[in-house]
PANULUM-469397 format. One record per atom (N, C-alpha, C): x, y, z; residue in one letter. Coordinates in steps of 0.001 Angstrom, whole numbers, plus 500000, padded with zeros to 6 digits. Example, Ala and Ser with C-alpha at 12.3 -4.5 7.8 and 13.67 -1.06 7.14 Angstrom:
2
513190494310507800A;512300495500507800A;513200496700507800A;512850497750507080S;513670498940507140S;512900500030507870S;
This chain:
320
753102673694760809X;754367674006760136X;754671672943759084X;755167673218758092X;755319672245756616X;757038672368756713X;757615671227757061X;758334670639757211X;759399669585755839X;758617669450755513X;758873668798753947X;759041670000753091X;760407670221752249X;760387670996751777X;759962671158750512X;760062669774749949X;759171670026748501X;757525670463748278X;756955670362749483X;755568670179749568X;755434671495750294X;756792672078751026X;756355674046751272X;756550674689749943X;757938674039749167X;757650675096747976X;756533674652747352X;755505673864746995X;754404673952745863X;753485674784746659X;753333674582747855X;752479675356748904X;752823676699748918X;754176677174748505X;754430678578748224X;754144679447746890X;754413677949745878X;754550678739744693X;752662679094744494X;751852678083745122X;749759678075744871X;749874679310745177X;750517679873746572X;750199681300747081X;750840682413745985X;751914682343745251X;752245683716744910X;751583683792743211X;751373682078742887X;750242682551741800X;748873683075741824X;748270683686742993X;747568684621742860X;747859686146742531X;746941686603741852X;747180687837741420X;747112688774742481X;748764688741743844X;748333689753744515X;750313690091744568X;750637690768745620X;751762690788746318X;751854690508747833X;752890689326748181X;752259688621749497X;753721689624750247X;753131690067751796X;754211690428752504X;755332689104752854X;756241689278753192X;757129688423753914X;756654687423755014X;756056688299755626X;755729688502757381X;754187687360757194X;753935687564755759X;752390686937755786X;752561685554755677X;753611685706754238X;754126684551753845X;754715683025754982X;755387683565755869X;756239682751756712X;754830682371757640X;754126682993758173X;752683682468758796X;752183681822758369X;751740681878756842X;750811680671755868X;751795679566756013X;752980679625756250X;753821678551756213X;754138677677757112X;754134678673758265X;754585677993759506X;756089678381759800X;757277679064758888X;758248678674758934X;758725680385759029X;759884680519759170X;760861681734759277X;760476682623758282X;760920683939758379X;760918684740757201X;762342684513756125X;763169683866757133X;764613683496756402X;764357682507755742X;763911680962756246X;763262680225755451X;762458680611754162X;761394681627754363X;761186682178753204X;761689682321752028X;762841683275752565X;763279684244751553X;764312682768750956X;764686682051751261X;765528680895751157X;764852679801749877X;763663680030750038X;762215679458749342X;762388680025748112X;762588681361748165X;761739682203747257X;763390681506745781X;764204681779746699X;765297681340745691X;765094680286745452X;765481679843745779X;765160677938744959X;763889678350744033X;762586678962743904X;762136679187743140X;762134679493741962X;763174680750742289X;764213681230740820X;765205680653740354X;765380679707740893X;766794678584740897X;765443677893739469X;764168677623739334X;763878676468739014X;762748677346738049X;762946678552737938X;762873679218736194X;761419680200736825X;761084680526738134X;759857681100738356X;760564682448738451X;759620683359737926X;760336684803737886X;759764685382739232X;759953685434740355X;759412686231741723X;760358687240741825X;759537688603742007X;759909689922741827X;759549690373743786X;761038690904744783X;760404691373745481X;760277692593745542X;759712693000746726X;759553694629746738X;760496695391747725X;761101696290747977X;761996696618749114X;760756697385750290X;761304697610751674X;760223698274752301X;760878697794753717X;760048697930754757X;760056697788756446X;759262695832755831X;758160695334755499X;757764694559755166X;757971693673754205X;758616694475753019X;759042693861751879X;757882692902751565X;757868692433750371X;756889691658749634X;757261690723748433X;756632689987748098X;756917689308746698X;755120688852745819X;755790688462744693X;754908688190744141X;755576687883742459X;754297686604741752X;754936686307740426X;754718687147739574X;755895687193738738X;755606688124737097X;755849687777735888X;755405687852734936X;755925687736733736X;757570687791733355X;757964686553733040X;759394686007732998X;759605685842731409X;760758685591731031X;761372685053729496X;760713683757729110X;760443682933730035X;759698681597729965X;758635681078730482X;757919680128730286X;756755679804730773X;757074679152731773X;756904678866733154X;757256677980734382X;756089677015734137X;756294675929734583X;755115674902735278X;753693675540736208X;752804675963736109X;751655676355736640X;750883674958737600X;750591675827738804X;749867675014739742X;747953675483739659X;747413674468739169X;745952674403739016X;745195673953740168X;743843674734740489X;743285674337741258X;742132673390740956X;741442672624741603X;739938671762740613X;739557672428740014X;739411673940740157X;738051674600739561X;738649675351738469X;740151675441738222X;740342676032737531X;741412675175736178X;741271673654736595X;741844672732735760X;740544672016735339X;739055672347735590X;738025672095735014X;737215672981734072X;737721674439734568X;737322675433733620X;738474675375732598X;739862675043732235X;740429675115731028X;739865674203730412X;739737672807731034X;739764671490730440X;738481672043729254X;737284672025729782X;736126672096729405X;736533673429728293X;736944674415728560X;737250675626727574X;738094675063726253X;738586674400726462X;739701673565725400X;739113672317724586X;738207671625725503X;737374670584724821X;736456671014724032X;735348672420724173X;734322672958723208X;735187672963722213X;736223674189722296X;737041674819721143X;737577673821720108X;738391672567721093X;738791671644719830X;738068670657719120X;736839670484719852X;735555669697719123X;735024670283717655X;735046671819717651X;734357671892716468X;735293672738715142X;736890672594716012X;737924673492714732X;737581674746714726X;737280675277716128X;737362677093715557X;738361677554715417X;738561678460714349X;739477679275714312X;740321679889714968X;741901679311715111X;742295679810716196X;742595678312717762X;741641678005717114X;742003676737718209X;743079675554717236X;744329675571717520X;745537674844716682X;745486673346717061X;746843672722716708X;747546671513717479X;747955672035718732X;748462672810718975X;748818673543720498X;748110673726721695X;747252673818721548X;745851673959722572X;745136672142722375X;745191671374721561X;745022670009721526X;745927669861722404X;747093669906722259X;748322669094722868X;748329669510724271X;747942671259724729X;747470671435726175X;746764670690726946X;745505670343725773X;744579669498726834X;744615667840726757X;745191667522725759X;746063666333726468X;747146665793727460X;747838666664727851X;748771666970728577X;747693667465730087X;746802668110730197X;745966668602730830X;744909667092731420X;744183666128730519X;743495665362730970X;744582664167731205X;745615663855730556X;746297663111731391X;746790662782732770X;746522664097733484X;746805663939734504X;746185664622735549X;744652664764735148X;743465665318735927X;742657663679736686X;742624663839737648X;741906662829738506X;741037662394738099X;740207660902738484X;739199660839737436X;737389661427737990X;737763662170739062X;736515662941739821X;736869664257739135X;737820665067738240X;737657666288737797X;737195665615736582X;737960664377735823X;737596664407734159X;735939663565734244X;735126663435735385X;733925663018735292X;733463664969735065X;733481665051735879X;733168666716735925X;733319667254734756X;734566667484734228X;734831667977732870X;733705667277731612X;733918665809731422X;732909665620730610X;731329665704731161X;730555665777731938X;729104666073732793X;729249667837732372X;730065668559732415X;729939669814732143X;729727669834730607X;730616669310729789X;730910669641728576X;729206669072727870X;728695667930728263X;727588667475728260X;726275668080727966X;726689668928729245X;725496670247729412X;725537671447729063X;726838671470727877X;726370673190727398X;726445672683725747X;726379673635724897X;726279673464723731X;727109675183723115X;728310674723722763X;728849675287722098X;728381675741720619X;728377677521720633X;728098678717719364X;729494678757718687X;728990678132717218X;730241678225716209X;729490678803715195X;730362679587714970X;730285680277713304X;730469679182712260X;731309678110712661X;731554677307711421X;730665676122711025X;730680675851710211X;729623674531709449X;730266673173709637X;731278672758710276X;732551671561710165X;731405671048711183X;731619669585710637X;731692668460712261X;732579668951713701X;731200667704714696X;731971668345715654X;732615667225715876X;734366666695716744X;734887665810716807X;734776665306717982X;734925663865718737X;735325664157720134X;736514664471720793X;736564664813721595X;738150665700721876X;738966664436722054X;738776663460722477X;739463662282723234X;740272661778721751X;739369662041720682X;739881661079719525X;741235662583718932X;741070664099719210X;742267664989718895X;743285664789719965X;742939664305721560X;743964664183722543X;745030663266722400X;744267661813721777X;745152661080721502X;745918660836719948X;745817661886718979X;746476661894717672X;747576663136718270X;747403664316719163X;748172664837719556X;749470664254720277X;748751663510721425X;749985662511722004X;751114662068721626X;750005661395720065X;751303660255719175X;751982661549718373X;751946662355717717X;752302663618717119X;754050663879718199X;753050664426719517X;754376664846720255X;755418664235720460X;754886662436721017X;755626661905721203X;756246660891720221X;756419660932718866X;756671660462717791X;756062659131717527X;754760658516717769X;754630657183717823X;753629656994717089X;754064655541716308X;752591655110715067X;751329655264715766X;750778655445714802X;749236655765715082X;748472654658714386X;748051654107714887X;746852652592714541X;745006653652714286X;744130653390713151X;742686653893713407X;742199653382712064X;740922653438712242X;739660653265710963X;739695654555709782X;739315654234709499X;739389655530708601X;738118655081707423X;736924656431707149X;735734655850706116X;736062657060705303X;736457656880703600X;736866657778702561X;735331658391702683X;735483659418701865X;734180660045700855X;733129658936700497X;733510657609699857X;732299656627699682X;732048655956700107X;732487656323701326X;732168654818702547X;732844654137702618X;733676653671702165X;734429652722702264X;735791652754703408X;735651651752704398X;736608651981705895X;737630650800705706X;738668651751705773X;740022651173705922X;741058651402707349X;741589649950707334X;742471650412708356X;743927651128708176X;744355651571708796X;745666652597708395X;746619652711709228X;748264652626709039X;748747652910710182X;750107653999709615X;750068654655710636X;750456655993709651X;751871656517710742X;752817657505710772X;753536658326711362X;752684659692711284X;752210660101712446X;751291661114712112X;752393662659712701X;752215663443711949X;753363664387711277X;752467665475712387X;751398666110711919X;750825667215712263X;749460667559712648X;748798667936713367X;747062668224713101X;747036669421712308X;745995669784711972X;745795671166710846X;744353671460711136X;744265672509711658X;742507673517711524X;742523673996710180X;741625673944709408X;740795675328708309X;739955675652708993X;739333675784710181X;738671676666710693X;736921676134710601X;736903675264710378X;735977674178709661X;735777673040710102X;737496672148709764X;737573670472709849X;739179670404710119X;739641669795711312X;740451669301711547X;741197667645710526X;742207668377710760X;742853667375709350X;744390666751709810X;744540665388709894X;745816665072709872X;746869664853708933X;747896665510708988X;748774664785707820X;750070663880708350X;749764662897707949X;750670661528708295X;751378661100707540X;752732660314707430X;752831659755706350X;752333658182706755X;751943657583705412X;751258656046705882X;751972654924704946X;752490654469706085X;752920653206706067X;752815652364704593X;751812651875704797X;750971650856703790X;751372650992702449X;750891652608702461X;750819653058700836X;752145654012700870X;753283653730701758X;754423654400701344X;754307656186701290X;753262656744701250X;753163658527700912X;753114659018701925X;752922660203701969X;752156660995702650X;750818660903702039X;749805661367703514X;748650661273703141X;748085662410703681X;746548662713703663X;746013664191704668X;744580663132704836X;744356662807706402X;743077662373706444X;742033663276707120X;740583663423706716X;739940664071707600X;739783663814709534X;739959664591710372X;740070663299711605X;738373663267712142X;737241664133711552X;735667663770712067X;735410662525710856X;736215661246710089X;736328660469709067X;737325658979709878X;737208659613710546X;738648658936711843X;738121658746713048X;738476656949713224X;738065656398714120X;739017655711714543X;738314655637716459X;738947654311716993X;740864654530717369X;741005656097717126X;742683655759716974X;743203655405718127X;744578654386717877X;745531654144719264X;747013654524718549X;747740654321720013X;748629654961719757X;749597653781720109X;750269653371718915X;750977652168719382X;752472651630720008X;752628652872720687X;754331652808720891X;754968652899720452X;755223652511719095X;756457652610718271X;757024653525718151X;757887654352718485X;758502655140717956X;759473655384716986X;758735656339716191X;759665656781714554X;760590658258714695X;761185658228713960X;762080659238713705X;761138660405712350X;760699661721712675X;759735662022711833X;760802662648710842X;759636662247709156X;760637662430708100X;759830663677707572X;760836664262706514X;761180665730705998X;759689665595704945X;758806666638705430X;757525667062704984X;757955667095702775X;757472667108702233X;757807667489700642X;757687668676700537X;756697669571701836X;756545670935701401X;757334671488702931X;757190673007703092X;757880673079704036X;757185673708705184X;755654673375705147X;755093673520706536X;753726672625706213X;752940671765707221X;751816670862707196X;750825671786706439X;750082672548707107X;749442673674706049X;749804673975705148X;750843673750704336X;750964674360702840X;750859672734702595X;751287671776702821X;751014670380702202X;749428670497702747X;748568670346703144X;747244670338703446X;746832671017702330X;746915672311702088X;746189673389700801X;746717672314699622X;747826672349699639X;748350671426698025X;747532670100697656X;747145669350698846X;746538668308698523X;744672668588698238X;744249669513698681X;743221669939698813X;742432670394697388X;743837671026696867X;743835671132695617X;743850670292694393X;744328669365694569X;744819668122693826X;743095667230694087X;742470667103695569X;741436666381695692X;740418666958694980X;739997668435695199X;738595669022694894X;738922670248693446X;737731670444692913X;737691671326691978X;738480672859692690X;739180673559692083X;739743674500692832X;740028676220692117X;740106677046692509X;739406677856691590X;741145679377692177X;742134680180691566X;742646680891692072X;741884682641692205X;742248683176692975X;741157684224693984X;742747685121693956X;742661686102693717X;743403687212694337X;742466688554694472X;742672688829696017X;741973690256697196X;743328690994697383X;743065692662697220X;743863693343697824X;743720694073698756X;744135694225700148X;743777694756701099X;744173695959701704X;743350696748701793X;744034698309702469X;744661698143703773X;745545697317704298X;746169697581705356X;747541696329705378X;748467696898706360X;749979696182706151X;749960694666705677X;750859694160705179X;751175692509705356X;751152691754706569X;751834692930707531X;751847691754708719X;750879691878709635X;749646692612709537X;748272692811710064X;747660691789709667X;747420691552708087X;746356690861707521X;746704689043707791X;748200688929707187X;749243687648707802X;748408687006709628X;748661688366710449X;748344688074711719X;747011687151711964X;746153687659711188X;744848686750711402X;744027686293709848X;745101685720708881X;744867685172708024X;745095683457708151X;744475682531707698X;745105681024708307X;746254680990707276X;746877680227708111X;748380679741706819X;748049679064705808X;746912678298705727X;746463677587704567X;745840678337703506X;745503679679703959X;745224680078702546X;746058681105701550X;747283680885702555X;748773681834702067X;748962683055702561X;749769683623702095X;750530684388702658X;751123686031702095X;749998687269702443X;749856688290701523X;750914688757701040X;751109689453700070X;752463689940699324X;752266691381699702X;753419692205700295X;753365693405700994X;753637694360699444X;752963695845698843X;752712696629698442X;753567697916698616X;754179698558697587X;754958699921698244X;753987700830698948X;752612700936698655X;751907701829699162X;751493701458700259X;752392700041701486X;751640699978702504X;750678698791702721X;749821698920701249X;748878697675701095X;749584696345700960X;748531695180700556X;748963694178700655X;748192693471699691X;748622692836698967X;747729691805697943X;747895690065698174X;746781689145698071X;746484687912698551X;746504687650697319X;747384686609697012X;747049685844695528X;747278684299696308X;745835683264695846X;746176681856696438X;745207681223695589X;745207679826696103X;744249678810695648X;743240678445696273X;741762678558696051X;740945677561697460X;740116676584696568X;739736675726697214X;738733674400696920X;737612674741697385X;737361675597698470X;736281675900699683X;735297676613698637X;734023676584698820X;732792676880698406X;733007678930698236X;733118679205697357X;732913680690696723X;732001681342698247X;731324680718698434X;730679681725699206X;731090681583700968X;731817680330701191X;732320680320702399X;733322681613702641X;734433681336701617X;735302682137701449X;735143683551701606X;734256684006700674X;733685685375701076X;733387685830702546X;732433684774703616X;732947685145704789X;733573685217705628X;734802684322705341X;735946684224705841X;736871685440705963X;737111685988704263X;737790687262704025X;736897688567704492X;735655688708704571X;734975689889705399X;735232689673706965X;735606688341707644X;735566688229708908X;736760688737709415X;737964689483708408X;739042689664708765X;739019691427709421X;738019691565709258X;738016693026709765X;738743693895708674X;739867694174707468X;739995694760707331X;739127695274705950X;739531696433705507X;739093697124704158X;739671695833702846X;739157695702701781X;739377695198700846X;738714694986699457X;739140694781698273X;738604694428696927X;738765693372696217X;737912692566695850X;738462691408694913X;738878691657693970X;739735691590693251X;740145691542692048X;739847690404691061X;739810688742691655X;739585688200690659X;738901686645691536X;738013685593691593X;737474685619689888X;735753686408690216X;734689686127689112X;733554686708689255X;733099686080690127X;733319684578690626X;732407683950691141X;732143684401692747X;733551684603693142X;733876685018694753X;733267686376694526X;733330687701693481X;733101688458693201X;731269688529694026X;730820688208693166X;728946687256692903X;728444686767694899X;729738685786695266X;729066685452696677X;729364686414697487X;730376687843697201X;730371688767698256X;729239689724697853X;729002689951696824X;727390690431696465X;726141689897697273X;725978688796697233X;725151688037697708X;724533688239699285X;726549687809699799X;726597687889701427X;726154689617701467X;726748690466701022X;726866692347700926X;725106692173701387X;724090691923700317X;722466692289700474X;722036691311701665X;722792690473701898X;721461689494702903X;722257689564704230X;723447690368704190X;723838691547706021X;722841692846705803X;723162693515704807X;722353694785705046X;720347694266705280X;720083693203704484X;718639692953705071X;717932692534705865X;719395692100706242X;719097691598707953X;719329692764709395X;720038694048708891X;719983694898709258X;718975696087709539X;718148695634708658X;717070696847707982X;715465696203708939X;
């Protein structure tokens, strides 16, 4: 019988996060304790934001459901080693889709995994080799866990940093945001030293700590990290403007377009037209915009025109 009541409810809540519906009658047995006790349980549960739905009957039942909010989740080893490791491939190499959000999970996640699961986690991660579509470096996760940290928790960020010509500087920055292109993970900070904002590559980024300090974070110049990321991107590399129009809604194409490469303009007929800027290689781009699944035409310039030609014959000849 579990006697301690904080340690029956976590012992209650492991049981009803399985995907089943537990009787009453079952419940108070796994427990040791009353069915009144139970049902006494089950409230304080909902007292503390878990949505438990029961069932009416001779037995009655409960079980968790989808609520207005996310509750606190109870992990088991095997299944706080299968996220860990699922989250560490993904944020190592910037796939698409893998954000600051899923960084900040699995920092929040290895912070407070034992150090017999995070041997496990890295010995696993070790032994497989993650399939990316993308061409980016891969990072180590430890060096995105801890720029996430300082991010959340507002605090200078101390690291190395080697430009384009080699040349390594030290830097200490208010780090604002992480940013995927789907490619290369990118921080934008503002830095200290040199007074600006800056955008550093973070597979260019070393060594970071996180130094306590806490800052008060200041008002971006643009009005989301990804649109300051594209702006500077632009300003760094040769850059070329591209407008595609696409046979299907704005908020389809929006849905799985990155924010960095803007934001389609909706059409009376339904359609949607992309007018933006990229720096990215003519022919990356091209598979980026075919990877979107929908129908579409370039309109402008020849060059993107030329690498969807290109990519068009060497799918079909690889088909044939």
């Amino acid at each position: 019988m579990t006697t301690d009541t904080p340690a029956r409810l976590l012992q209650l809540l492991s049981l009803l996060q399985t995907p089943r519906e537990w009787p009453g009658g079952e419940l108070a047995e796994r427990l040791g304790v009353s069915r009144r006790t139970v049902r006494r349980d089950i409230d304080r549960l909902r007292e503390l934001g878990y949505p438990v739905q029961a069932t009416m009957g001779a037995e009655g039942g409960y079980r968790l459901v989808a609520g207005k909010a996310m509750p606190p989740l109870l992990l088991d080893d095997e299944e706080a080693v299968a996220i860990a490791v699922g989250l560490r491939a993904g944020a190592g190499h910037a796939l698409e889709g893998v954000d600051e959000a899923s960084v900040r999970a699995l920092a929040k996640l290895e912070q407070v995994l034992p150090s017999r699961l995070r041997h496990r986690v890295t010995t696993l991660q070790a032994a497989t080799t993650a399939l990316t579509s993308g061409d980016g470096p891969s990072i180590a996760p430890e060096t995105l866990t801890v720029i996430a940290s300082a991010v959340a928790g507002h605090e200078r960020l101390r690291f190395s940093y080697r430009a384009a010509d080699g040349t390594e500087t030290r830097r200490v920055c208010e780090p604002y945001r992480l940013v995927s292109t789907g490619r290369r993970w990118y921080l934008v900070a503002y830095d200290l030293d040199r007074a600006d904002w800056r955008t550093f590559r973070v597979d260019r980024l070393s060594d970071p700590f996180a130094t306590g300090l806490r800052f008060t974070p200041r008002e971006l110049p643009t009005g989301s990290a990804a649109e300051y990321l594209r702006r500077s991107m632009q300003r760094q590399q040769q850059s070329y403007d591209f407008e595609v129009r696409f046979d299907a809604p704005a908020d389809r194409v929006a849905a799985r377009l990155p924010a960095w490469l803007g934001a389609p303009e909706p059409l009376p007929d339904g359609t949607c037209r992309l007018r933006s800027t990229s720096s990215d290689p003519a022919d990356w781009l091209a598979v980026r915009l075919a990877m979107l699944g929908f129908p579409y035409k370039i309109e402008q310039p020849t060059t993107l025109k030329e690498a969807t030609q290109t990519l068009a014959t060497r799918l079909t000849r690889a088909a044939t």
